[in-house]
DRENDO-1510 file (C-alpha; in Angstrom, 1 decimal, always signed):
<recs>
REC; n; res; u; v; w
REC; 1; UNK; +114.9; -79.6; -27.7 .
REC; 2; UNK; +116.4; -78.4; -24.0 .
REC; 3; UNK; +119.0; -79.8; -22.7 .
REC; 4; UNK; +121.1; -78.5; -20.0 .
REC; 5; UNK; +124.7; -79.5; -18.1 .
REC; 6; UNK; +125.9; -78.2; -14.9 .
REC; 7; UNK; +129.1; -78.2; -13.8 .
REC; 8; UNK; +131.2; -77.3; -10.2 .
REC; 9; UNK; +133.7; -75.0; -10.4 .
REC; 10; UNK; +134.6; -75.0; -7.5 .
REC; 11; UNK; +135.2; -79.0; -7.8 .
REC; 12; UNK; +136.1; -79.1; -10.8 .
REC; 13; UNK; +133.4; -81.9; -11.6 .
REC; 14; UNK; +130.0; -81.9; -12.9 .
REC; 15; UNK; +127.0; -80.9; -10.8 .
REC; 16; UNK; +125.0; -84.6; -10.2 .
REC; 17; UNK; +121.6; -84.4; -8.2 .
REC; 18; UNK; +120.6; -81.1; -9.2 .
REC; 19; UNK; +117.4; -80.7; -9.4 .
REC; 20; UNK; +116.0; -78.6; -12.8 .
REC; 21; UNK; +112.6; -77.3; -14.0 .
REC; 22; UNK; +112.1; -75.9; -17.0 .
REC; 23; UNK; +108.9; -73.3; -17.5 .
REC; 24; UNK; +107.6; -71.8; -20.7 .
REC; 25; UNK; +106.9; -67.9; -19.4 .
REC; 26; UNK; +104.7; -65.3; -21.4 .
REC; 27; UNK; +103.6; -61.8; -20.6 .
REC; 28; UNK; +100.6; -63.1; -18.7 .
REC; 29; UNK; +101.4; -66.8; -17.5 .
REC; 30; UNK; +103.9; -69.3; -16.1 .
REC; 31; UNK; +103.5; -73.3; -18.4 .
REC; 32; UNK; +105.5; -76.3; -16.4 .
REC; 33; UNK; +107.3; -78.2; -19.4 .
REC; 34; UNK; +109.3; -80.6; -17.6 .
REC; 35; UNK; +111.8; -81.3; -14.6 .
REC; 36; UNK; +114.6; -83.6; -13.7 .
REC; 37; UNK; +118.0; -83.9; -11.8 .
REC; 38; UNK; +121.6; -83.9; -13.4 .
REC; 39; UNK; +122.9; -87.0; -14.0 .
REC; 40; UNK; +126.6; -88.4; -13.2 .
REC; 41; UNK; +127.9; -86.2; -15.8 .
REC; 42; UNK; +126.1; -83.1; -14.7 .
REC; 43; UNK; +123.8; -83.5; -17.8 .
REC; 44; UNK; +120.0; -83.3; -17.8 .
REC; 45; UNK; +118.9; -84.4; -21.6 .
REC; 46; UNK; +115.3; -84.8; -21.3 .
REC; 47; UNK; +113.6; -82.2; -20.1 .
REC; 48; UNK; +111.1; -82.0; -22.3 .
REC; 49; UNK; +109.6; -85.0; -24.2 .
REC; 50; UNK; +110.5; -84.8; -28.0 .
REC; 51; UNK; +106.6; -85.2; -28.4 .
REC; 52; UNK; +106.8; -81.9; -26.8 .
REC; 53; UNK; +106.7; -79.3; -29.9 .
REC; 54; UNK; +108.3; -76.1; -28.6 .
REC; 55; UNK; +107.1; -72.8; -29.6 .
REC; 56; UNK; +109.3; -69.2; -29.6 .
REC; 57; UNK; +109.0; -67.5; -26.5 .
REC; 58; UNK; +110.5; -67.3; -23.8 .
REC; 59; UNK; +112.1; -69.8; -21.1 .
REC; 60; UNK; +113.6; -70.3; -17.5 .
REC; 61; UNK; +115.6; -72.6; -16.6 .
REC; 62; UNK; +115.3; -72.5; -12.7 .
REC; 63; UNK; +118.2; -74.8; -10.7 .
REC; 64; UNK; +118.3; -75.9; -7.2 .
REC; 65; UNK; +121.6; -75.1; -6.3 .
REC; 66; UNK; +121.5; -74.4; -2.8 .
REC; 67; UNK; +120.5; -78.3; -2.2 .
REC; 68; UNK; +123.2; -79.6; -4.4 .
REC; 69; UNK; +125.9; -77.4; -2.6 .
REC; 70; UNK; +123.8; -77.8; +1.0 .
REC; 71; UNK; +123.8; -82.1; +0.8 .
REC; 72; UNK; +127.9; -81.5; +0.2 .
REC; 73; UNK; +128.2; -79.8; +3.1 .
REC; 74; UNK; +128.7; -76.0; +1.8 .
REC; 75; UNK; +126.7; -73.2; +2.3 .
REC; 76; UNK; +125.9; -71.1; -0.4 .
REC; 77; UNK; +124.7; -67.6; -1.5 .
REC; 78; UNK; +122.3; -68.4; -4.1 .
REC; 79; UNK; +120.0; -71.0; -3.3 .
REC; 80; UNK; +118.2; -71.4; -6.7 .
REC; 81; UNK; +119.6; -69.9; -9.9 .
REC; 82; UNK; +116.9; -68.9; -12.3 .
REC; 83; UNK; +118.3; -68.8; -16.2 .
REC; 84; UNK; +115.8; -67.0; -18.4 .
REC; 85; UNK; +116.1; -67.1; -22.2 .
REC; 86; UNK; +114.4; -66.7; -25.6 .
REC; 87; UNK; +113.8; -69.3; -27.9 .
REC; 88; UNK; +113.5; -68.1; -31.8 .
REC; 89; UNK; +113.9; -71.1; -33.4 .
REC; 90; UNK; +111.6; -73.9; -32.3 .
REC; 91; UNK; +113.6; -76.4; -34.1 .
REC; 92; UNK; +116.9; -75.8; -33.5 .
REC; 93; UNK; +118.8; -77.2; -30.1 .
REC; 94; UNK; +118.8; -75.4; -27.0 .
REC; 95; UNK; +121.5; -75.9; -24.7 .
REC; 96; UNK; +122.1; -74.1; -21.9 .
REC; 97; UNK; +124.8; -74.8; -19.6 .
REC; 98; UNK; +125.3; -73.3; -15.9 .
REC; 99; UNK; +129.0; -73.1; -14.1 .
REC; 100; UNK; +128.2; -72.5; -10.7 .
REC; 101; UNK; +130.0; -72.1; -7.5 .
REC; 102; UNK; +129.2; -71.9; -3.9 .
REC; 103; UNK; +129.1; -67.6; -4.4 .
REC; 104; UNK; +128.3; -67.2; -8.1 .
REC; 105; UNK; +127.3; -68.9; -11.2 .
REC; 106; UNK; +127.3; -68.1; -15.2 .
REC; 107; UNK; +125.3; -69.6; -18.6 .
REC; 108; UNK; +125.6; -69.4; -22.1 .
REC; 109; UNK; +124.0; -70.7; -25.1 .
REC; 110; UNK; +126.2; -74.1; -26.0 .
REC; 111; UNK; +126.0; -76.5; -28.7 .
</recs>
């Protein structure tokens, strides 16, 4: 499972109405797996199906921050934000947060 949460910092509030898609990359290719916008609470929990088996590899996360931050009125440096990371365990939990801000963001592997 993928699930990811974004939050403002420089509201102080989660990130609702961003728009996420998830891809499966490889040495030769690019796989859609899913796609979705944050919630109330910032949160995006179903990004992939749980019929969806996932397999080790790697993964971005790509978020549409420039829309979110452009439809409050801010301009921002980074219009997207692309989050690439590996997946070794199929069946553990994957959660990958982003704190972003008008001029920078940051991720790490939550729980």
């Amino acid at each position: 499972m993928i699930t990811t949460h974004v939050l403002d910092l420089s509201s102080g509030r989660p990130a609702a109405g961003v728009r996420v898609t998830l891809t499966r990359t490889d040495e030769s290719a690019r796989a859609p797996m899913g796609s979705g916008m944050t919630d109330a609470d910032g949160r995006l929990r179903d990004l992939v199906p749980n019929t969806t088996p996932l397999r080790p590899g790697a993964y971005e996360l790509m978020f549409e921050t420039g829309a979110y931050f452009r439809a409050l009125g801010i301009t921002a440096f980074h219009p997207r934000v692309a989050v690439t990371f590996e997946v070794s365990d199929a069946a553990q939990h994957y959660h990958v947060p982003l704190l972003v801000s008008p001029f920078g963001y940051t991720s790490y592997r939550g729980s």
